[in-house]
LODREN-191373 format. One record per atom (N, C-alpha, C): x negated, y negated, z; residue in one letter; atom name. Coordinates in pm, 1 decimal. Example, Ala and Ser with C-alpha at 12.3 -4.5 7.8 and 13.67 -1.06 7.14 Angstrom:
% residues 2
<atom u="-1319.0" v="569.0" w="780.0" resn="a" name="N"/>
<atom u="-1230.0" v="450.0" w="780.0" resn="a" name="CA"/>
<atom u="-1320.0" v="330.0" w="780.0" resn="a" name="C"/>
<atom u="-1285.0" v="225.0" w="708.0" resn="s" name="N"/>
<atom u="-1367.0" v="106.0" w="714.0" resn="s" name="CA"/>
<atom u="-1290.0" v="-3.0" w="787.0" resn="s" name="C"/>
% end
This chain:
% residues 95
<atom u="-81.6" v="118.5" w="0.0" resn="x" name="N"/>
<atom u="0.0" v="0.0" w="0.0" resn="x" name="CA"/>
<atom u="-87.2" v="-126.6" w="0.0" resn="x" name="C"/>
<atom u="-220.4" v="-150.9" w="51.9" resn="x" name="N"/>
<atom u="-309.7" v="-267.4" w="101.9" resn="x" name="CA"/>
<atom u="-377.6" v="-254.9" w="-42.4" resn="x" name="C"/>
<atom u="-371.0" v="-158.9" w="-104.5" resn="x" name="N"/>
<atom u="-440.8" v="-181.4" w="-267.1" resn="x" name="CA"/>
<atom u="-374.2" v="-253.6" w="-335.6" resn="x" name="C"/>
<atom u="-280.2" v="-269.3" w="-351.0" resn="x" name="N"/>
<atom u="-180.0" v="-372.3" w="-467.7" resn="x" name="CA"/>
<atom u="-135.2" v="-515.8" w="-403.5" resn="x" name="C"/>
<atom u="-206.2" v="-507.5" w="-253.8" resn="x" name="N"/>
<atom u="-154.6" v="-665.8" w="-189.4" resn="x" name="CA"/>
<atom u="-318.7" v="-738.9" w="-246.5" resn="x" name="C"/>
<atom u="-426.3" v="-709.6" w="-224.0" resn="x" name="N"/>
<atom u="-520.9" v="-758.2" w="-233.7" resn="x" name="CA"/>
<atom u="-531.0" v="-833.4" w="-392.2" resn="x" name="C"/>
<atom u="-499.7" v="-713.0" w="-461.2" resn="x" name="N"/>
<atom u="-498.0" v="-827.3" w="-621.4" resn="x" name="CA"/>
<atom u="-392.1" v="-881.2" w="-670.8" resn="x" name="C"/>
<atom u="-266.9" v="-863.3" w="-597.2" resn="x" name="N"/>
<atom u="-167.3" v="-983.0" w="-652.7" resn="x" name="CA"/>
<atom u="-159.4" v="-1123.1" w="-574.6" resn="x" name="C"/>
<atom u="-274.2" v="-1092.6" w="-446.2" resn="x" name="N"/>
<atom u="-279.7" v="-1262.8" w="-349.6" resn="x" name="CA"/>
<atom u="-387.9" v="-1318.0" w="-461.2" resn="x" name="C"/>
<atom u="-497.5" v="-1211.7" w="-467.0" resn="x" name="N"/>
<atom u="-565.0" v="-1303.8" w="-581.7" resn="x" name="CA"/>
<atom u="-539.4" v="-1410.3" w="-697.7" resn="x" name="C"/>
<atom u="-443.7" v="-1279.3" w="-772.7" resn="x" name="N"/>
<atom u="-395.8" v="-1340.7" w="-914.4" resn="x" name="CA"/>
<atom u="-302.4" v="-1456.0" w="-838.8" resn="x" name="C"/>
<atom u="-223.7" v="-1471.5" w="-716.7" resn="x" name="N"/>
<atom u="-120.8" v="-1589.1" w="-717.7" resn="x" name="CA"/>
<atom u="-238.6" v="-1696.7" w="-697.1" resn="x" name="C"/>
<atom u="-325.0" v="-1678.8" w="-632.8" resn="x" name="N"/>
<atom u="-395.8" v="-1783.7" w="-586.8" resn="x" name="CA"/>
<atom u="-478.2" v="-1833.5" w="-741.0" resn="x" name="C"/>
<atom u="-510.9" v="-1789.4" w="-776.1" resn="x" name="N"/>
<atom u="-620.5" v="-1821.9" w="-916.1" resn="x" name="CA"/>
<atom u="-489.9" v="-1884.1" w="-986.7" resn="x" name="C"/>
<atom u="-394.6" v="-1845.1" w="-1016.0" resn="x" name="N"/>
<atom u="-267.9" v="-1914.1" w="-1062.2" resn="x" name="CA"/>
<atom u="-234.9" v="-2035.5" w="-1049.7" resn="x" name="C"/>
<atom u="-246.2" v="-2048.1" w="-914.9" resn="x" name="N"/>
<atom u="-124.7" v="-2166.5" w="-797.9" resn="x" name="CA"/>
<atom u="-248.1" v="-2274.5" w="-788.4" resn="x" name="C"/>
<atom u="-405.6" v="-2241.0" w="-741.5" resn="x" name="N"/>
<atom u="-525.1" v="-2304.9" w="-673.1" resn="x" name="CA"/>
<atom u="-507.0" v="-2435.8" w="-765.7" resn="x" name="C"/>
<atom u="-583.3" v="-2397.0" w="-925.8" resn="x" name="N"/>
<atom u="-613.4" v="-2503.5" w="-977.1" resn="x" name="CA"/>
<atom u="-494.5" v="-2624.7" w="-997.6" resn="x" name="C"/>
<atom u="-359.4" v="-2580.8" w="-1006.8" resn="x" name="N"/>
<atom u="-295.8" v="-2681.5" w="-1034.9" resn="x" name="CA"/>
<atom u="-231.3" v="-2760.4" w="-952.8" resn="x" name="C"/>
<atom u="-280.1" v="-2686.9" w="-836.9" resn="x" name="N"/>
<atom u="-216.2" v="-2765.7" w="-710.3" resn="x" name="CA"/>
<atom u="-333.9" v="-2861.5" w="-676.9" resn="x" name="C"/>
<atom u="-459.7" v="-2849.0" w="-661.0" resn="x" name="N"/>
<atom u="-528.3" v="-2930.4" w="-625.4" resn="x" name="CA"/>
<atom u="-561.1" v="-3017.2" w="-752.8" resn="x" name="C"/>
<atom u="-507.1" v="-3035.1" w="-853.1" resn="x" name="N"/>
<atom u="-519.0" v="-3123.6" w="-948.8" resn="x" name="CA"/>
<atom u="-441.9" v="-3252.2" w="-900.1" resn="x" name="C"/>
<atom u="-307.3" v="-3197.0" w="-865.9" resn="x" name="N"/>
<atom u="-230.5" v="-3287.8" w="-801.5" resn="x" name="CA"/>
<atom u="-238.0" v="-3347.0" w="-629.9" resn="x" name="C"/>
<atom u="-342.5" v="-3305.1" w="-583.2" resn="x" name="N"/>
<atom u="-390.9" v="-3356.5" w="-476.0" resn="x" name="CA"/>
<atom u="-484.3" v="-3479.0" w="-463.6" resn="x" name="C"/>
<atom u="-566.5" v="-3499.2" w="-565.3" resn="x" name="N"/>
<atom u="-647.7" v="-3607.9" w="-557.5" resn="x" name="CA"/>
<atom u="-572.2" v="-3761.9" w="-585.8" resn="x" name="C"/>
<atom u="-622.3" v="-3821.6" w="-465.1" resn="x" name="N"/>
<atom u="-567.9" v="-3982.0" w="-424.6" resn="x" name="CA"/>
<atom u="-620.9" v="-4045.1" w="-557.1" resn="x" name="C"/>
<atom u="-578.8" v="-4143.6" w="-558.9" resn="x" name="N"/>
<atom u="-651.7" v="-4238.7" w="-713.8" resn="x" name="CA"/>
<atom u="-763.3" v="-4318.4" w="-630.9" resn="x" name="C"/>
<atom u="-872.1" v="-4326.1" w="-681.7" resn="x" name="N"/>
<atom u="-959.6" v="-4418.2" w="-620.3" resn="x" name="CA"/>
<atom u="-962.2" v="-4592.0" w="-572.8" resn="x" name="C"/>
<atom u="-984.6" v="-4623.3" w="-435.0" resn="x" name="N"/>
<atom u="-960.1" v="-4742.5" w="-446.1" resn="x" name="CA"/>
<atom u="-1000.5" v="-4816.1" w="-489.6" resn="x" name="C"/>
<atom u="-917.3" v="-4946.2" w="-510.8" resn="x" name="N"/>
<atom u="-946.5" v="-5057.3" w="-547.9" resn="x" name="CA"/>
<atom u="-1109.3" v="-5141.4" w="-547.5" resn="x" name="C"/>
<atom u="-1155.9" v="-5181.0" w="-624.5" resn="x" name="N"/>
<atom u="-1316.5" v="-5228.0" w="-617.5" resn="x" name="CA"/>
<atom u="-1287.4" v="-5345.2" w="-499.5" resn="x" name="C"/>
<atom u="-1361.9" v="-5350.4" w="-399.1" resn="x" name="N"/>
<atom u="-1301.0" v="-5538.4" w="-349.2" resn="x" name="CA"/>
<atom u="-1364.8" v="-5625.3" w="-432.8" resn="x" name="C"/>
<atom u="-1360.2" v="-5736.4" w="-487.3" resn="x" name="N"/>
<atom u="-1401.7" v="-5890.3" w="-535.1" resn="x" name="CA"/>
<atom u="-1513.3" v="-5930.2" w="-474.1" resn="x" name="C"/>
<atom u="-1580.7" v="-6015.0" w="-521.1" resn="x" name="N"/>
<atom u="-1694.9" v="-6065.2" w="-472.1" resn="x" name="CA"/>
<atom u="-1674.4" v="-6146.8" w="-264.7" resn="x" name="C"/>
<atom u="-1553.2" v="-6229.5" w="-343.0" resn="x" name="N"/>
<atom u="-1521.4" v="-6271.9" w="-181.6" resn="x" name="CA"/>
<atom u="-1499.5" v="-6220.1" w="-46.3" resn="x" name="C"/>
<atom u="-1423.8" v="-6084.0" w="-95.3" resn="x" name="N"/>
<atom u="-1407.4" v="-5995.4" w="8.8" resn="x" name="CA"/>
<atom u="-1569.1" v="-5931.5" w="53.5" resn="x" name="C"/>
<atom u="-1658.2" v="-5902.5" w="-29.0" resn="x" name="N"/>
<atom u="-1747.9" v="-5869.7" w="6.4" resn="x" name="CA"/>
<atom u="-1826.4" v="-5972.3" w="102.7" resn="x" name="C"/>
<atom u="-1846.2" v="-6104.2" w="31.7" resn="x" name="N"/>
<atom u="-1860.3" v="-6192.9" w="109.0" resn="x" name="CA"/>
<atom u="-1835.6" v="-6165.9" w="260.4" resn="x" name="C"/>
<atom u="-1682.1" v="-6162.9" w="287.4" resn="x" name="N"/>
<atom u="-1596.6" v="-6184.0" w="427.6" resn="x" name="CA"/>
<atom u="-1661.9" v="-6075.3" w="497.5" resn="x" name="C"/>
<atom u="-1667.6" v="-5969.9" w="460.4" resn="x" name="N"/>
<atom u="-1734.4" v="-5840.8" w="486.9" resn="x" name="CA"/>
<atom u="-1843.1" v="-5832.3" w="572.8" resn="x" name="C"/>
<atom u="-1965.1" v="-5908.7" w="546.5" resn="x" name="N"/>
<atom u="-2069.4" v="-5936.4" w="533.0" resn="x" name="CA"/>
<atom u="-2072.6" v="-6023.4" w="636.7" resn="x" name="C"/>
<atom u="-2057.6" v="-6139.7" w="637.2" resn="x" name="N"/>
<atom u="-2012.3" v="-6231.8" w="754.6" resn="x" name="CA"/>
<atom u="-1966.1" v="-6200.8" w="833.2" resn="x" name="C"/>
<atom u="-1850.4" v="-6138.0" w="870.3" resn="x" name="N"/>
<atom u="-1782.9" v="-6042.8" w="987.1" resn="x" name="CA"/>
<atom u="-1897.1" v="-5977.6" w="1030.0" resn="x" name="C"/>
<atom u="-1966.0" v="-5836.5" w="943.1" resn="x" name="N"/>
<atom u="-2047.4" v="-5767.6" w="1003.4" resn="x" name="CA"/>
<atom u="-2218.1" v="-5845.5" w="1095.5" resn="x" name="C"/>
<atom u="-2244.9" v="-5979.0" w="1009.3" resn="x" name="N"/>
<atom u="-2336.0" v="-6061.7" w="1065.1" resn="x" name="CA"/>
<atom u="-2318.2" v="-6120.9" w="1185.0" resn="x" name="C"/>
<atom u="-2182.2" v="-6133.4" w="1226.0" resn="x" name="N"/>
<atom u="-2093.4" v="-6209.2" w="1338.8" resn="x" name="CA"/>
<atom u="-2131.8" v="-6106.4" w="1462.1" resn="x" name="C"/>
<atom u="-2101.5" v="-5972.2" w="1422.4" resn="x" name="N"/>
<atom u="-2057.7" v="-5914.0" w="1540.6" resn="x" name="CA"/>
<atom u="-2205.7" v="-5830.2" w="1541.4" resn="x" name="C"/>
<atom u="-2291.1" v="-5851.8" w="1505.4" resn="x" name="N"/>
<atom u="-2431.8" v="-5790.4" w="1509.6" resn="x" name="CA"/>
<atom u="-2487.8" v="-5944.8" w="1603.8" resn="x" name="C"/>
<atom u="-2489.7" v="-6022.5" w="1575.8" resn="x" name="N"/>
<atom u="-2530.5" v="-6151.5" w="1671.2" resn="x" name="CA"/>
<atom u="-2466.5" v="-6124.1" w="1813.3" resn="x" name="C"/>
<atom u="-2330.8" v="-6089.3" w="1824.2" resn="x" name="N"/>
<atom u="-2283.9" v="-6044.6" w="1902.8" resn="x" name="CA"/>
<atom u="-2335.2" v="-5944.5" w="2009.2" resn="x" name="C"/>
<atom u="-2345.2" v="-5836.0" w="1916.5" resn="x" name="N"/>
<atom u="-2406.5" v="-5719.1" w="1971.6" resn="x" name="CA"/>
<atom u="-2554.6" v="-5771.2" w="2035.7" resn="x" name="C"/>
<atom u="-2642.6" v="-5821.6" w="2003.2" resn="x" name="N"/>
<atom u="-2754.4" v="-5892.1" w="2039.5" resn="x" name="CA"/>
<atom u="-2741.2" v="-5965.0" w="2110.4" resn="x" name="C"/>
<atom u="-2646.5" v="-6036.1" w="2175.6" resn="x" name="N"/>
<atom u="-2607.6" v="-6121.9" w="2279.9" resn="x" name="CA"/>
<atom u="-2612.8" v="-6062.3" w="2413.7" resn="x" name="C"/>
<atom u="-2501.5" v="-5948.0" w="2358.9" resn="x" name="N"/>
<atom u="-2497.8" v="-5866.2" w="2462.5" resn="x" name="CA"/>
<atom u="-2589.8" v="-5774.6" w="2528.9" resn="x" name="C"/>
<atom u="-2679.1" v="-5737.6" w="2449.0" resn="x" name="N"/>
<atom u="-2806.0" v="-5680.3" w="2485.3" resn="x" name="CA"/>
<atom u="-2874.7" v="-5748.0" w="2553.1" resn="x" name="C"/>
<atom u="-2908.2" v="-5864.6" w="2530.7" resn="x" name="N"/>
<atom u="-2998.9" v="-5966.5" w="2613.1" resn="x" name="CA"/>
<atom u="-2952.2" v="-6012.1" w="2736.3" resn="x" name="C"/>
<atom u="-2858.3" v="-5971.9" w="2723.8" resn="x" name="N"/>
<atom u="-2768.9" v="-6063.7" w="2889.5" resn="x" name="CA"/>
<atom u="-2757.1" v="-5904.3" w="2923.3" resn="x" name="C"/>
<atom u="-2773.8" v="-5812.3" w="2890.0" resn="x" name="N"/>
<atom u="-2762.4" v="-5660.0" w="2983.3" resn="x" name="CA"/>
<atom u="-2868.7" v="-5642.5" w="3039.2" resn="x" name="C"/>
<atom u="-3004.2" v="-5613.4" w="2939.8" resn="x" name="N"/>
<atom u="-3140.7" v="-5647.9" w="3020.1" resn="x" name="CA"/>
<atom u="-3173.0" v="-5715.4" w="3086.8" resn="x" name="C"/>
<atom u="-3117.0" v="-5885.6" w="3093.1" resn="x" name="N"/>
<atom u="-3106.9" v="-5953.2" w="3190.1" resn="x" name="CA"/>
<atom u="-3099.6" v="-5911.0" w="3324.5" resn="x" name="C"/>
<atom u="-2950.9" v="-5893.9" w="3329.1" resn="x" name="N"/>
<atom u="-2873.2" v="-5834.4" w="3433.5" resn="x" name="CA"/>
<atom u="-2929.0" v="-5702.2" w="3484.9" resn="x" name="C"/>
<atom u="-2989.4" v="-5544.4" w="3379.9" resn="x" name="N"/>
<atom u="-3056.4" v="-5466.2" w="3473.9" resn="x" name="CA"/>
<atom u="-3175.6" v="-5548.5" w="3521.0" resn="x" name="C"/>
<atom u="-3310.5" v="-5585.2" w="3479.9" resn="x" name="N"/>
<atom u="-3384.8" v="-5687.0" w="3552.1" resn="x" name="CA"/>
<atom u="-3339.3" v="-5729.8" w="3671.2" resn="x" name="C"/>
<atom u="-3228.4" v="-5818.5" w="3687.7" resn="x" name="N"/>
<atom u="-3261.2" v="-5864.9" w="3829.7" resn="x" name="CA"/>
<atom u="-3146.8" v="-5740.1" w="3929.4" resn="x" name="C"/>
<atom u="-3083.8" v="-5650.5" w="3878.5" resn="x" name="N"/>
<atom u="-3063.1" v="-5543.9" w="3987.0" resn="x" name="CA"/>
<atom u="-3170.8" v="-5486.4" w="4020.3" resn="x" name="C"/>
<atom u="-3304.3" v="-5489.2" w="3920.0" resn="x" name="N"/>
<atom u="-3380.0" v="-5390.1" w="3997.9" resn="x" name="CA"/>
<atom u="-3492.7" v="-5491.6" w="4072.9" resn="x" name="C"/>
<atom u="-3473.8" v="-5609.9" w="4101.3" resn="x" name="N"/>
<atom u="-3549.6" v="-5717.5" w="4150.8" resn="x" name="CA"/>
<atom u="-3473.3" v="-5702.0" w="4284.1" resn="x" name="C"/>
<atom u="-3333.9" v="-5688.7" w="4266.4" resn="x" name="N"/>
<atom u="-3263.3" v="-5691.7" w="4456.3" resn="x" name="CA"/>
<atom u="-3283.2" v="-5543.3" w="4487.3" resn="x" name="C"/>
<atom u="-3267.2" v="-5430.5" w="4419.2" resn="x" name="N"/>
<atom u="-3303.1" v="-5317.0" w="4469.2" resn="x" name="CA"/>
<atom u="-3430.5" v="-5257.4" w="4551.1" resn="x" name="C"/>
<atom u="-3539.0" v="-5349.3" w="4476.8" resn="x" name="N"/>
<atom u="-3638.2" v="-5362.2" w="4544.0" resn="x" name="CA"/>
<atom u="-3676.1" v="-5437.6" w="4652.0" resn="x" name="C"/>
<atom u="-3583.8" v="-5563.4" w="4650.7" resn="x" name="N"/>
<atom u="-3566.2" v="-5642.6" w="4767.7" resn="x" name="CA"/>
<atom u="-3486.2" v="-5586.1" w="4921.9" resn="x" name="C"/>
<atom u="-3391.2" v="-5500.9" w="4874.1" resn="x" name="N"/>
<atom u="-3300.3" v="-5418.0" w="5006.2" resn="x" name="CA"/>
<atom u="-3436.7" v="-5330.9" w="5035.2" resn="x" name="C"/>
<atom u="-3461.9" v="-5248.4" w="4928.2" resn="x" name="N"/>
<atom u="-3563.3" v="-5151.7" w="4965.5" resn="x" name="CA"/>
<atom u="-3641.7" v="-5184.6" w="5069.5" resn="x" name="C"/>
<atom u="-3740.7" v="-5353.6" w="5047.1" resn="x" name="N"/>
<atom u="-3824.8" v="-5356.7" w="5165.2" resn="x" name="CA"/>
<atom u="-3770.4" v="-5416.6" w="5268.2" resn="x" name="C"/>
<atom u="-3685.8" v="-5434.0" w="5251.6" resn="x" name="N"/>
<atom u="-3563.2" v="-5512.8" w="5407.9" resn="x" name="CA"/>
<atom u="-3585.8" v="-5436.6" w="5464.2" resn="x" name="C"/>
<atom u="-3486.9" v="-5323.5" w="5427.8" resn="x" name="N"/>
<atom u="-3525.1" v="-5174.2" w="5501.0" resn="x" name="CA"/>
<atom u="-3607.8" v="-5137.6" w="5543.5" resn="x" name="C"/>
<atom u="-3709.8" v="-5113.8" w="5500.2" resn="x" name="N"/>
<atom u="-3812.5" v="-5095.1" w="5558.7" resn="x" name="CA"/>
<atom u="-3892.0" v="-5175.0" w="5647.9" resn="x" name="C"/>
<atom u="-3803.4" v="-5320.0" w="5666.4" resn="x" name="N"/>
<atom u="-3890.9" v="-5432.4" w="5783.6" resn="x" name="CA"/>
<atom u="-3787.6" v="-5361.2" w="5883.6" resn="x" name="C"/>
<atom u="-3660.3" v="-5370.4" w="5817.7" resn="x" name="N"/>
<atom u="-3557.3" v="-5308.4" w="5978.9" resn="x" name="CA"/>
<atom u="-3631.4" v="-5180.5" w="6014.7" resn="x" name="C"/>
<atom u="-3653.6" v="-5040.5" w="5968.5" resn="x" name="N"/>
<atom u="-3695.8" v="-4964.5" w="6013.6" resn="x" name="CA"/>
<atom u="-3816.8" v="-4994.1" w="6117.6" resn="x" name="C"/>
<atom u="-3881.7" v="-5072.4" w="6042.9" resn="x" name="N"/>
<atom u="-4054.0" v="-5086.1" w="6125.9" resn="x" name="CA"/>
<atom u="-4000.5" v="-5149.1" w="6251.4" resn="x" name="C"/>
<atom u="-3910.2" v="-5222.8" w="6257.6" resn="x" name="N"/>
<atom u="-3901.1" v="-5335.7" w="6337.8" resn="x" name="CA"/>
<atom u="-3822.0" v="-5259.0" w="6479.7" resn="x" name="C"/>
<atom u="-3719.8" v="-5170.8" w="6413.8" resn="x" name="N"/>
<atom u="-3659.9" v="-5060.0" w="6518.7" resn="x" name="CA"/>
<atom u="-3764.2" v="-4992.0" w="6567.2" resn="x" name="C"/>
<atom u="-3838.0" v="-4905.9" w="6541.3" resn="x" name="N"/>
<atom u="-3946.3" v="-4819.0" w="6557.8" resn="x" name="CA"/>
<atom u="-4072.0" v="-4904.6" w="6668.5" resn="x" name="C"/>
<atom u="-4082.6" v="-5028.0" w="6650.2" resn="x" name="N"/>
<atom u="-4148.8" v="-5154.2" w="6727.5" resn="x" name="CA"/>
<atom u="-4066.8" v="-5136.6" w="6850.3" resn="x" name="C"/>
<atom u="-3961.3" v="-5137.8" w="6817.6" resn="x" name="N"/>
<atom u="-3859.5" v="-5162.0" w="6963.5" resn="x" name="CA"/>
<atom u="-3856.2" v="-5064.1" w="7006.6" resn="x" name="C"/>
<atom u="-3849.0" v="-4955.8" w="6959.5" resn="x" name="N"/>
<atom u="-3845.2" v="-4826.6" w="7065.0" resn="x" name="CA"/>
<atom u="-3946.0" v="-4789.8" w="7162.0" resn="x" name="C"/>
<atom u="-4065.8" v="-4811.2" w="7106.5" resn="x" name="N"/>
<atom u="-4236.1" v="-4792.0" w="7100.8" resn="x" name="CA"/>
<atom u="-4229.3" v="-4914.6" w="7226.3" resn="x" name="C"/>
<atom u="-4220.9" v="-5025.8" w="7239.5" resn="x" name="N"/>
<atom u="-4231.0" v="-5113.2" w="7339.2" resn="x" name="CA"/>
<atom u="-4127.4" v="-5107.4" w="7434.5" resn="x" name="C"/>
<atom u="-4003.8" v="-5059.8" w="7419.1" resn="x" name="N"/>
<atom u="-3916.1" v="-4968.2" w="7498.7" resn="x" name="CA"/>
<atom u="-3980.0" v="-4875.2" w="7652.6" resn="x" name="C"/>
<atom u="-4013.7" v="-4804.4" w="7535.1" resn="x" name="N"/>
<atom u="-4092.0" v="-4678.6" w="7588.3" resn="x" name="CA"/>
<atom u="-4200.9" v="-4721.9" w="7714.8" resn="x" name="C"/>
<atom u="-4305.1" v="-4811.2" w="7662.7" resn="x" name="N"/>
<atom u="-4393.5" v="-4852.5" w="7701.0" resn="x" name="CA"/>
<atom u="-4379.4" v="-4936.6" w="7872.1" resn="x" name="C"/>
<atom u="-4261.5" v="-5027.1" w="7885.2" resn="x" name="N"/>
<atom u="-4205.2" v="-5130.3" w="7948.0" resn="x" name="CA"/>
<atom u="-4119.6" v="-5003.5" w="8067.6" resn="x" name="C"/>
<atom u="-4060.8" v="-4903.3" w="8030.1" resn="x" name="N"/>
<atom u="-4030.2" v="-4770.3" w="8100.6" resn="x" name="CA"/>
<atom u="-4147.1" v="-4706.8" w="8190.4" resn="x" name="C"/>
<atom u="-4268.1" v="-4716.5" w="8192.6" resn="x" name="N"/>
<atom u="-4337.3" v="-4627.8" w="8213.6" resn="x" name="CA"/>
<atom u="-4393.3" v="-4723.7" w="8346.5" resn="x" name="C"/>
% end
């Protein structure tokens, strides 16, 4: 029975394939005009300045997070020393 399905899907398909996808293809678009290309162009120059704006004010901005990160960092570490001072003279003033 699976012998006579295999070559009549063929033959429908070799049949049906080409003329269906003849009628599938979109018509190509329209060329744009010089002006539109123009507009194109300008838009894309706009938002590339843009994009570069934004880059520079991001690096900015990581820069000075890692200027206060480093600034908490050694805070911290004056509070630590400074606790560790107090305990140590604590200790000392006990005895």
């Amino acid at each position: 029975m699976t012998r006579w399905i295999i070559p009549v899907v063929i033959a429908l398909t070799t049949a049906m394939g080409p003329g269906a996808a003849a009628h599938a293809v979109p018509p190509p678009p329209p060329n744009p005009g010089d002006a539109e290309i123009s507009a194109g162009r300008q838009e894309a120059d706009a938002k590339a300045a843009r994009v570069g704006e934004l880059t520079g004010r991001l690096t900015d901005a990581e820069a000075r997070l890692r200027e206060l990160t480093d600034d908490v960092a050694f805070k911290l570490e004056l509070a630590n020393k400074a606790r560790v001072d107090l305990e140590a003279a604590q200790g000392e003033a006990d005895r």
